[in-house]
N, C-alpha and C positions, 0 to 999 in steps of 0.2 A: 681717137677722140670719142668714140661711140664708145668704147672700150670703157671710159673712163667716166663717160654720164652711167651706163650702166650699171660700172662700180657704185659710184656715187648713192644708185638709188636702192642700190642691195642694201647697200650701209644703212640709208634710213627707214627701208623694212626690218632692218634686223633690231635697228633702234626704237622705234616702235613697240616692236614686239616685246623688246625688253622691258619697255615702260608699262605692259601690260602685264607681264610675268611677276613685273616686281609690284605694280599698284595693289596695295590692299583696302579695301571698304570695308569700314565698320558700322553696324548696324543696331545697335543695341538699345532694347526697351521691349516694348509687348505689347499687343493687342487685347483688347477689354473686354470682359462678354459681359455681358446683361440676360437677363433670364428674360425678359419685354423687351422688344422693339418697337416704337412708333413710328407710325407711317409719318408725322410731322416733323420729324429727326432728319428726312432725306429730301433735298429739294431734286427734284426726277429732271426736269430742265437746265440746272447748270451744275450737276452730282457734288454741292457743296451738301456738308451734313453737319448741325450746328450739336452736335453731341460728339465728346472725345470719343474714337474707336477706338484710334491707336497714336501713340507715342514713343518717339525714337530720337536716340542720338545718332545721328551722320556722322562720319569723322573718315580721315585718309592718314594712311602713315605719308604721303605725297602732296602737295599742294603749290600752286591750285591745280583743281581736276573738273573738268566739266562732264556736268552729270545728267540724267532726268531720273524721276519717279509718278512711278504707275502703279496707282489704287485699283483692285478691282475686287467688287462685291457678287456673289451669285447664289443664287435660290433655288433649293428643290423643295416644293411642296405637294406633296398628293392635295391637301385640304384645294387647294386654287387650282386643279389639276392640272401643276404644273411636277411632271414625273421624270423629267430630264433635267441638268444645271442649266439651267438659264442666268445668264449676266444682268446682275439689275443695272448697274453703273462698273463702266471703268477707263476711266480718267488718266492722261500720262501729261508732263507738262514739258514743255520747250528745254530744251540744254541750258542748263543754268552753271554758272562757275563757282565751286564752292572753294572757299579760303582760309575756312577753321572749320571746328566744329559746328556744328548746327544742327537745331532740338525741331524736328521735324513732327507735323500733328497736322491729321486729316483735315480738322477743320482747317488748313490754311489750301487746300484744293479741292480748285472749280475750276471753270470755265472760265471764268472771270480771273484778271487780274490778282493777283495780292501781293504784299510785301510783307519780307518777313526780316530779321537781321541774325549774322552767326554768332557765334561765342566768342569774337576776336577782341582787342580790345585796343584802337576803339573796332564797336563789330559795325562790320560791311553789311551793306544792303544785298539783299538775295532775291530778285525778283519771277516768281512762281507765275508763269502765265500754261492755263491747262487746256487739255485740249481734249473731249467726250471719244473715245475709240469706237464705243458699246454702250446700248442703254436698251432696257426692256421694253419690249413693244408697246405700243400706248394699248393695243387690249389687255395684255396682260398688266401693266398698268393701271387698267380699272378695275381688274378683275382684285385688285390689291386692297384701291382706293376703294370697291363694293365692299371686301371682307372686312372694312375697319371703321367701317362708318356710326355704326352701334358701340365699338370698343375705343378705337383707335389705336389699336394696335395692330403690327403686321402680322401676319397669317402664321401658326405655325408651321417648321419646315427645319430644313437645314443649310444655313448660311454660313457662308465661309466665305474668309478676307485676306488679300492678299497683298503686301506691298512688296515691290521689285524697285532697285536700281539700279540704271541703265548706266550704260558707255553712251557716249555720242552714237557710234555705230549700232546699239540694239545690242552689245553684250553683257550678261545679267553679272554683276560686280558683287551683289546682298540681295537678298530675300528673306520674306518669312509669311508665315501663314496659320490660321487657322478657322477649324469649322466647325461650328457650333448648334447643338440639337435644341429650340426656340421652343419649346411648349407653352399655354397659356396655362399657369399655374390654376391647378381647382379648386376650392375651398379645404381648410382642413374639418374635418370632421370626427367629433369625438366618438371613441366606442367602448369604454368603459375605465374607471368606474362610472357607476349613477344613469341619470336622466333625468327628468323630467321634477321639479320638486316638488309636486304634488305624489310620485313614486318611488319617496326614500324608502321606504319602509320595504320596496323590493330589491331597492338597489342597496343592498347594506354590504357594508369590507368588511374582513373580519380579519386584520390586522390594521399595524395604525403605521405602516409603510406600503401603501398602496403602491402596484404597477400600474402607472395612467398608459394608454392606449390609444392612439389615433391614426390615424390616412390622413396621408398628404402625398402630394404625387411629386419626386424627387425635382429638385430645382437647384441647380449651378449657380451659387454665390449666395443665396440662401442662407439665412438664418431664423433659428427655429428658439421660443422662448415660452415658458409656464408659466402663469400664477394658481394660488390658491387661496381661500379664504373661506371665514367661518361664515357660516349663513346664521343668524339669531332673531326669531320672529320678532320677538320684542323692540327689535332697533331696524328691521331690514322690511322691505317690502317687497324685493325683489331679489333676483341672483345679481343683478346689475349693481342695485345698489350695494351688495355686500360686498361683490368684489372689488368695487373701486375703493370701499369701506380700506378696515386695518385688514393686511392680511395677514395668512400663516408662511406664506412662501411666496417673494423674498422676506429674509427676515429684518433688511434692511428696508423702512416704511418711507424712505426716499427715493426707494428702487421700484417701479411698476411690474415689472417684470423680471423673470427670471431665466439666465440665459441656459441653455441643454445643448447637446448633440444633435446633430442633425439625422437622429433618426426617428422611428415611430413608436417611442413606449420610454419609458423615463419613471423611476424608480422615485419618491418620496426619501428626503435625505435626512440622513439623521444629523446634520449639520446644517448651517445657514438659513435651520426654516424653526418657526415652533411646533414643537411637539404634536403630536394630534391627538386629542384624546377621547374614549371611549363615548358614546353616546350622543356626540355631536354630528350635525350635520354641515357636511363643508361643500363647497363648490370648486369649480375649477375649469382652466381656461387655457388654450394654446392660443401662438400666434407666430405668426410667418414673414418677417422681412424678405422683400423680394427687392432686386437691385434692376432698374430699369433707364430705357436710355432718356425717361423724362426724371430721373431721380430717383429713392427706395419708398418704396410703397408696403404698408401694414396691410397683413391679410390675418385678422382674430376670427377665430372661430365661434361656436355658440357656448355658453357656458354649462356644464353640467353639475346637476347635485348628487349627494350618496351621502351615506351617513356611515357611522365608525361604530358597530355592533358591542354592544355593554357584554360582557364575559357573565356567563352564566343565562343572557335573556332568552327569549324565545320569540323571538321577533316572526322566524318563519323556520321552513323544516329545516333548514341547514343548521340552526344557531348553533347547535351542539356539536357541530364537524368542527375538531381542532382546527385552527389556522393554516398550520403546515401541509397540513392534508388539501387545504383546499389551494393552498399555493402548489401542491405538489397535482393536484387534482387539472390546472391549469397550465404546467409546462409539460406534464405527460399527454395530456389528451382525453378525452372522455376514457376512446377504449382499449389506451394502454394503459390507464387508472383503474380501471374496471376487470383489466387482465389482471391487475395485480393486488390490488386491494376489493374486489368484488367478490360476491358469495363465490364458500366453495374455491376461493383462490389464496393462494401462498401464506395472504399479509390480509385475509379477513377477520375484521375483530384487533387489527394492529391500532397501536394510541400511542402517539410520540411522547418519553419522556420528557424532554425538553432539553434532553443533554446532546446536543449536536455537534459532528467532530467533522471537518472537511480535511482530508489526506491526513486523519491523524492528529490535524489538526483541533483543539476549542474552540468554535465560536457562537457566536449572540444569534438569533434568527435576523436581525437586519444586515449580517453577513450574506447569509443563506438567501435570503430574498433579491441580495444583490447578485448572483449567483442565479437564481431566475431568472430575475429581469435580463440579462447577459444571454442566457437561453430562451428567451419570447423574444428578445430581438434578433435573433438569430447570432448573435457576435458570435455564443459559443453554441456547439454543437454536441445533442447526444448522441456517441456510438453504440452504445449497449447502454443493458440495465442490468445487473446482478444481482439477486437477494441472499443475504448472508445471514 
């Protein structure tokens, strides 16, 4: 008789285990970064957070299956000197029985109750009741709630999130995670062409495909966008006024902006914008969509002016240095410009025909200058220099 309970419970270990061998959880969607995080996004007392993190489908090739899921968020920040991962929140909710698919979102766990329903049809009620495992200390806490009081945003650092689903027993079925570097984006700031419009006259380009130039300090999810426009004393009062005026870039005057790469320098295009032409003064303007857990936030820079050098003038000691030269003058460097075209050097007394050939190739100098621009942003690289 003992013989045979014994059998008995072998069997439904061994069944068991099969049901665990063959169970699979699917977990699929992803977690969202935001380049800001607000301190009002996380409520610290019941770790409900009223901003989507993350979003996932649940689903089982086996049903039903009873499950829980555990949220957890944690923080390293030197700024708040906190120099170890510290847990701000993480939340796991009671076994819950799942019967279809079901679309699983941070915001439906807290402390508190919620209900939610699966993909079934008709869909069952899923009832989420959560339970706090972990929560940052209330100093550090304040230490959060001090840093954000001027901003409202949380401290930079590096946050990282993580969702796990459980077995009734505590074994991990899906997970996923990610950890994210939170800086408070800086202002962008122009550095050439131009400045100042009282300063055209030193800020002058001497082509009419200008390389614009700026610092921004890189940002995840980001997006980065130009305009330009003509400055005309006659009609403008200001830089303000002209750029919101007609502009030259976009060329479409229903469009404010113009969108670029998400790097630091951006080439004048011989497409989609008008023409630039000699002797005018233009202005010009960046700006920084930034994606944040209260929505995207514009971040425009200051506007700068320059003016587009008349062929033949004498504006200042440069007027007379061909174009190419000074675009060449600005991807080589002062003084490998000056190694090579300086007194006494190779290419002293050198003056570009205008006939320019890349790999053998014919092209236009709005070729070539793209080809700069490509090397001041670093995209391309030069390994040598050879004079033929």
């Amino acid at each position: 008789m003992l013989i045979n309970k014994l059998r008995i419970i072998f069997i439904l270990i061994l069944f068991n285990i099969g049901l665990l061998r063959t169970q699979s959880i699917s977990l699929s969607g992803e977690i969202f970064e935001y380049a800001t995080y607000y301190v009002n996004s996380f409520d610290f007392s019941t770790g409900a957070t009223s901003v989507q993190i993350f979003r996932y489908e649940l689903s089982s090739n086996q049903y039903p299956v009873s499950l829980k899921v555990r949220f957890k968020t944690t923080i390293l920040s030197p700024a708040l000197g906190i120099t170890n991962e510290q847990t701000i929140i993480e939340i796991e909710t009671d076994p819950f029985l799942l019967q279809a698919p079901l679309v699983l979102d941070n915001r439906d766990l807290s402390s508190e109750a919620t209900v939610i329903f699966d993909m079934d049809t008709p869909p069952n009620q899923v009832d989420l009741d959560g339970n706090i495992i972990e929560i940052l200390e209330p100093t550090q806490v304040d230490a959060i709630l001090q840093s954000v009081m001027t901003t409202g945003q949380i401290a930079d650092g590096e946050y990282s999130f993580e969702v796990i689903i459980l077995s009734e027993d505590d074994q991990v079925l899906a997970s996923d995670s990610k950890t994210f570097l939170v800086q408070s984006p800086v202002s962008v700031t122009l550095e050439s062409p131009g400045g100042a419009l009282s300063d055209t006259l030193d800020n002058m380009v001497y082509t009419t495909f200008p390389i614009f130039q700026w610092f921004s300090q890189p940002c995840g999810g980001c997006n980065t966008f130009i305009r330009v426009a003509q400055f005309n004393s006659q009609i403008h009062s200001s830089l303000e006024e002209a750029i919101e005026d007609q502009r030259v870039l976009p060329f479409d005057q229903s469009e404010y902006w113009y969108p670029i790469d998400n790097l630091n320098s951006y080439q004048y295009p011989p497409s989609d914008a008008y023409p630039l032409e000699e002797g005018n003064i233009y202005c010009w303007q960046i700006m920084m969509t930034v994606p944040t857990t209260s929505g995207e936030e514009q971040m425009p820079s200051s506007i700068s002016a320059f003016m587009i050098n008349e062929s033949g003038g004498n504006s200042n000691n440069s007027s007379n240095m061909n174009t190419l030269l000074l675009a060449l003058e600005q991807v080589l460097g002062q003084n490998q410009y000056d190694a090579l075209f300086g007194s006494g050097n190779e290419l002293q007394d050198f003056f570009p025909t205008g006939q320019i050939e890349i790999n053998g190739v014919g092209v236009d100098e709005s070729s070539l200058n793209y080809l700069f621009n490509q090397i001041n942003s670093d995209t391309y690289q030069i390994q040598s220099i050879i004079v033929e």
